[in-house]
N, C-alpha and C positions, 0 to 999 in steps of 0.2 A: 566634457562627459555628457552624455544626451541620456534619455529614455529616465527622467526623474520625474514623469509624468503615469497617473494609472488613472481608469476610468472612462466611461465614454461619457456620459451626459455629468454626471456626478465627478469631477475630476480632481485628483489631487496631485499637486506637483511639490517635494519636498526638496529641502536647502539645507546649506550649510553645513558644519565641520563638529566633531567631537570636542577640539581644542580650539574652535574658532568663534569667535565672540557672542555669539548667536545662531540660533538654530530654526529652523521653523517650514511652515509651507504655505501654499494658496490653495483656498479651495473654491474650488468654481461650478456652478449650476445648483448652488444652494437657490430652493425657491424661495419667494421675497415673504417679510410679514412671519415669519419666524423667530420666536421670543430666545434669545440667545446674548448670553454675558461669559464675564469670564470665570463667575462662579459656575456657570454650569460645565463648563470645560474641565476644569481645575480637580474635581474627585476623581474623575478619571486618569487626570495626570500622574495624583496622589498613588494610583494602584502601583503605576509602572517603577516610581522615583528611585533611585536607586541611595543605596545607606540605611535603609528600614530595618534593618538586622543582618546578624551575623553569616549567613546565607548569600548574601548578594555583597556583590561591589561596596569597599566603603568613601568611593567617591559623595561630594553631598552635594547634591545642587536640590534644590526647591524645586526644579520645572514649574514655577509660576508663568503664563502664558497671558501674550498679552495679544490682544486683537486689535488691526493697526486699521482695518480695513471693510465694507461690507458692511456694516450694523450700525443703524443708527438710532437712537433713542430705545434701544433694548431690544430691535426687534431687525433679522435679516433683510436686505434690501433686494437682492437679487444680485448685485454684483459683484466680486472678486472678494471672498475671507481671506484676508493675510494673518496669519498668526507667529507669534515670534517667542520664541524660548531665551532665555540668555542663561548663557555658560557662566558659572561662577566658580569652581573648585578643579581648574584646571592644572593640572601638574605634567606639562610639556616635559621636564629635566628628565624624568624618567623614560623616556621614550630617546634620550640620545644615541643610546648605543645599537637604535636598530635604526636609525637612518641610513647605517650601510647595509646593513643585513637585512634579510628577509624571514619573519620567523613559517616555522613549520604550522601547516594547518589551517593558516591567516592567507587575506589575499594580495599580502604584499606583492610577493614576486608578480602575480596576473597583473596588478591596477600597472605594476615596474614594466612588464611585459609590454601591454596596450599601449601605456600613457608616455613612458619614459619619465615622467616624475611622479612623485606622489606625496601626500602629505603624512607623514611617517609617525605624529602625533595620536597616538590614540586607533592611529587606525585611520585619521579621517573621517571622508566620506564611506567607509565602510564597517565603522564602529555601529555595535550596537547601540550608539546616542541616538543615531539617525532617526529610532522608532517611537523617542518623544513626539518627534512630529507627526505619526501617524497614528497615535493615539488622541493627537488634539483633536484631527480630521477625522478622528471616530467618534468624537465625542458630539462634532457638530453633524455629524449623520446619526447620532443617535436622538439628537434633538430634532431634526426632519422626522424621522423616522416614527417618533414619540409622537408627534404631531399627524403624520399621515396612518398609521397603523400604530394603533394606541396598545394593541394587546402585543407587542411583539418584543419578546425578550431572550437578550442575551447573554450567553453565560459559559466562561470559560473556567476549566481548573487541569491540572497535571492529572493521569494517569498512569504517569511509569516515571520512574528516575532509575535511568542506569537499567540494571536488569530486576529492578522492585518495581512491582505494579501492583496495583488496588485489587483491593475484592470488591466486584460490582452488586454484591446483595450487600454490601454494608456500605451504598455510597449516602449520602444524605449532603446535597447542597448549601444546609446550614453550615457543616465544617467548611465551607469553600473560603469565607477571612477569618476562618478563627487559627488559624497556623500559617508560615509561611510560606507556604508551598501551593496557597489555593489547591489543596487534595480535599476530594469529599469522602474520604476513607481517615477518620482518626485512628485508627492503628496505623495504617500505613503512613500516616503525617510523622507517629511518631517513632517509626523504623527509620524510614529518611532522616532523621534528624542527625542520628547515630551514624546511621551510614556517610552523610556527608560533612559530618565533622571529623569523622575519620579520614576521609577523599580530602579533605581543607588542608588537614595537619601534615598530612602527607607530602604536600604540593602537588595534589591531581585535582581532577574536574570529571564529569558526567554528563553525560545525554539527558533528555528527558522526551516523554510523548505529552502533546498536549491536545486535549479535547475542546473543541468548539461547538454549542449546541444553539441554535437561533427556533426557538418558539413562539407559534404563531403568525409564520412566513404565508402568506397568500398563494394559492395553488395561482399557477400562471408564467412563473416570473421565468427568465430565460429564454432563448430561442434555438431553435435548432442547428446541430454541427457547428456553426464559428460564433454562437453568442451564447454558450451553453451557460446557465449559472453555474456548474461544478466545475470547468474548465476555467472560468474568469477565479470562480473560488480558489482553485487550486492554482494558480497564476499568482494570485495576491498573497496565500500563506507560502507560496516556495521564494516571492521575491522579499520574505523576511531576513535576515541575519542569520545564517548558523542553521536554515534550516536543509534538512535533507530527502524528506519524504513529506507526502501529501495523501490522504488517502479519504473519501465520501463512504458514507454508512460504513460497512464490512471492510469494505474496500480491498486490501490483500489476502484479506480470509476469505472471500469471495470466490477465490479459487479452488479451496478445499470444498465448499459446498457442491449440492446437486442442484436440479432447476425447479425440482420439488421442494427443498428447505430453503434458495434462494426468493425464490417469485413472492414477491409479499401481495398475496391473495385480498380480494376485495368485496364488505357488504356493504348494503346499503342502511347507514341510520338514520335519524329523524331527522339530519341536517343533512344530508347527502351521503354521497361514498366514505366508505370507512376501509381503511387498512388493517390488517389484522398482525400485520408486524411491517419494519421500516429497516430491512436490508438496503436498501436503497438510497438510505441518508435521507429519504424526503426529495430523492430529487429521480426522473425519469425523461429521456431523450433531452437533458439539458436543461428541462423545464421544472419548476417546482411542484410539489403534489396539496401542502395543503399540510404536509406532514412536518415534523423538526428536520429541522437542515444539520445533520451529523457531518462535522470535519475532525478529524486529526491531522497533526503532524508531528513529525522526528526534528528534534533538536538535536546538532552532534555536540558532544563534549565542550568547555572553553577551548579554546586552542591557547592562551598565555596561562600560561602556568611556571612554576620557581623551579620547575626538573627541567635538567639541561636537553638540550633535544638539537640535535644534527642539522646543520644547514648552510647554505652558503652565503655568500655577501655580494656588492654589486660587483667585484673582481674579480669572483668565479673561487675564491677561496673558501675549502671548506673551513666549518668553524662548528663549535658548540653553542647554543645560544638558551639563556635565561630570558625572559622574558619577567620585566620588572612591572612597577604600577601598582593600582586594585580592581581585580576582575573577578567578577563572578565564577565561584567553583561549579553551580548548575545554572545557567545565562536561560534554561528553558522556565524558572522560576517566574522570569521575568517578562518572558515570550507572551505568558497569561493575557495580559492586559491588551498586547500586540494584538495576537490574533480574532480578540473581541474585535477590535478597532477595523480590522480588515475584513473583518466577516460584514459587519454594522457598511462601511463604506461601499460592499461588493453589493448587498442586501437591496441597499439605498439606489444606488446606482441600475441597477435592473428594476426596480420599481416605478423608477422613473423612465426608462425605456419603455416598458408595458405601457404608461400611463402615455406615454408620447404616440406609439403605435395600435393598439386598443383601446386605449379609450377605460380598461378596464372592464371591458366588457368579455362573460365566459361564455362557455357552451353549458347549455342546457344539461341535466342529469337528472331522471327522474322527475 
């Protein structure tokens, strides 16, 4: 299997299996003399873990991370992060009966299609475990990042499960860990609750939307048509698990607008240009403005679920198929953590491109 690699200067390459003894990835073009442990990794792991509540998966692994490589006496060297997760709560027996079959929704049959075998365990290389590892490699760009651009802050939470979405005059970021859901809407934390313990009992699952917002990004970052920051952005949240749409500021309501309510208008303040709204996600011709960098994306439904659901096996026979184990009734719950790490990675990554080709140096304004 190729392409487990993302990044151009900032690079992270991810490993390993859901049901396989260890998980983890490299990361490479961390710059050197950067203060980095495994405590500083480890809270971030903490968001994703899965077993936290009734909500999510009741697999239990700790995701403690271990850094094999790159750091030495606490502080980055410059050369290759290896970091490693170890699988402990694995339950293979449960995945027997679709070693022949292919469930519906999963990418069984494709990885069967391509590969001609697969690892049938959890999913594999195509479980959502994979994204412990890309939350470590967010972690360690958040620590570059913390160090290079100290005011820049990350922050993901849910705005839609299913067909419930927040109310945006009631969101307030302090709710964002005080419920499971990372929702900055307490009413709507506590609709979702109902609603998807009802979706649980049932044996069904839901979609969910997730917001990514990066405050404090430097006007600059990106380059035009093939090095766009929205383009790399939306590259790294679609090659998440489960994910199905991608969308910068407005993004598909963009369409409904004119180019009067669209064009975010600009004045000059006492530190330079000022925007007067941010349609735009903070980003224009690929390049960042200076403004919050707005992502979303769609998460689809689990696909394993205990309702039996149509499909065939590797002999071409049709069949019913259950889908047994513990998974997540809304997998977008979990996505949260996810798409901080790849927003933080993608951030870093073009930071460090700028700072290679400019120097960091702007044009003039005023």
């Amino acid at each position: 299997m190729s392409f487990n690699t993302f990044g151009h200067i900032f690079r992270v390459t991810t490993w390993g299996e859901s049901h396989g003894p260890a998980l983890g990835c490299t990361v490479d073009g961390v710059p050197p003399g950067v203060a980095l442990t495994e405590a500083d990794i480890q809270p971030w792991m903490d968001k994703r873990k899965p077993g936290q509540n009734k909500f999510t998966t009741q697999r239990k692994e700790p995701d403690e991370v271990r850094i094999l490589s790159g750091v030495f006496e606490g502080v980055t060297t410059g050369t290759p992060i290896q970091l490693m997760i170890e699988n402990t709560d694995q339950r293979s027996k449960d995945y027997g009966e679709i070693a022949q079959a292919f469930r519906p929704g999963h990418a069984d049959i494709t990885y069967h299609q391509k590969y001609g075998v697969r690892d049938y365990r959890g999913g594999g290389r195509s479980s959502a475990r994979e994204t412990a590892a890309r939350v470590a490699a967010g972690a360690v760009a958040r620590a570059v990042l913390a160090r290079l651009v100290p005011g820049l802050r990350i922050t993901g939470y849910m705005v839609q499960m299913g067909v419930k979405g927040i109310d945006r005059a009631r969101i307030d970021l302090a709710e964002v860990e005080r419920n499971p859901f990372w929702c900055p809407d307490p009413i709507a934390a506590g609709e979702w609750a109902a609603y998807l313990d009802e979706l649980r009992l049932s044996h069904n699952s839901v979609g969910a939307v997730i917001e990514v917002v990066a405050d404090g990004v430097p006007a600059g970052l990106g380059a035009p048509l093939y090095g766009k920051l929205d383009s790399d952005l939306a590259a790294a949240m679609m090659s998440i698990n489960a994910v199905k749409g991608v969308e910068i500021g407005d993004g598909m309501a963009s369409a409904a607008l004119t180019g009067v309510e669209n064009a975010d208008e600009i004045r000059m303040g006492a530190a330079g240009p000022e925007f007067l709204s941010n349609h735009a996600g903070g980003i224009l011709g690929g390049i960042s403005t200076g403004q919050p960098v707005v992502c979303r994306f769609a998460v689809k439904p689990t696909s394993s679920i205990l309702t039996p659901r149509r499909t065939v096996n590797v002999k071409g026979e049709e069949i019913d198929l259950i889908t047994k184990g513990r998974h997540d009734p809304c997998v977008g719950i979990r996505a949260v953590p996810v798409g901080e790490a790849m927003m933080a990675c993608v951030i870093l990554d073009h930071l460090l491109l700028d700072r290679g080709q400019t120097g960091g140096v702007r044009g003039a304004i005023g």
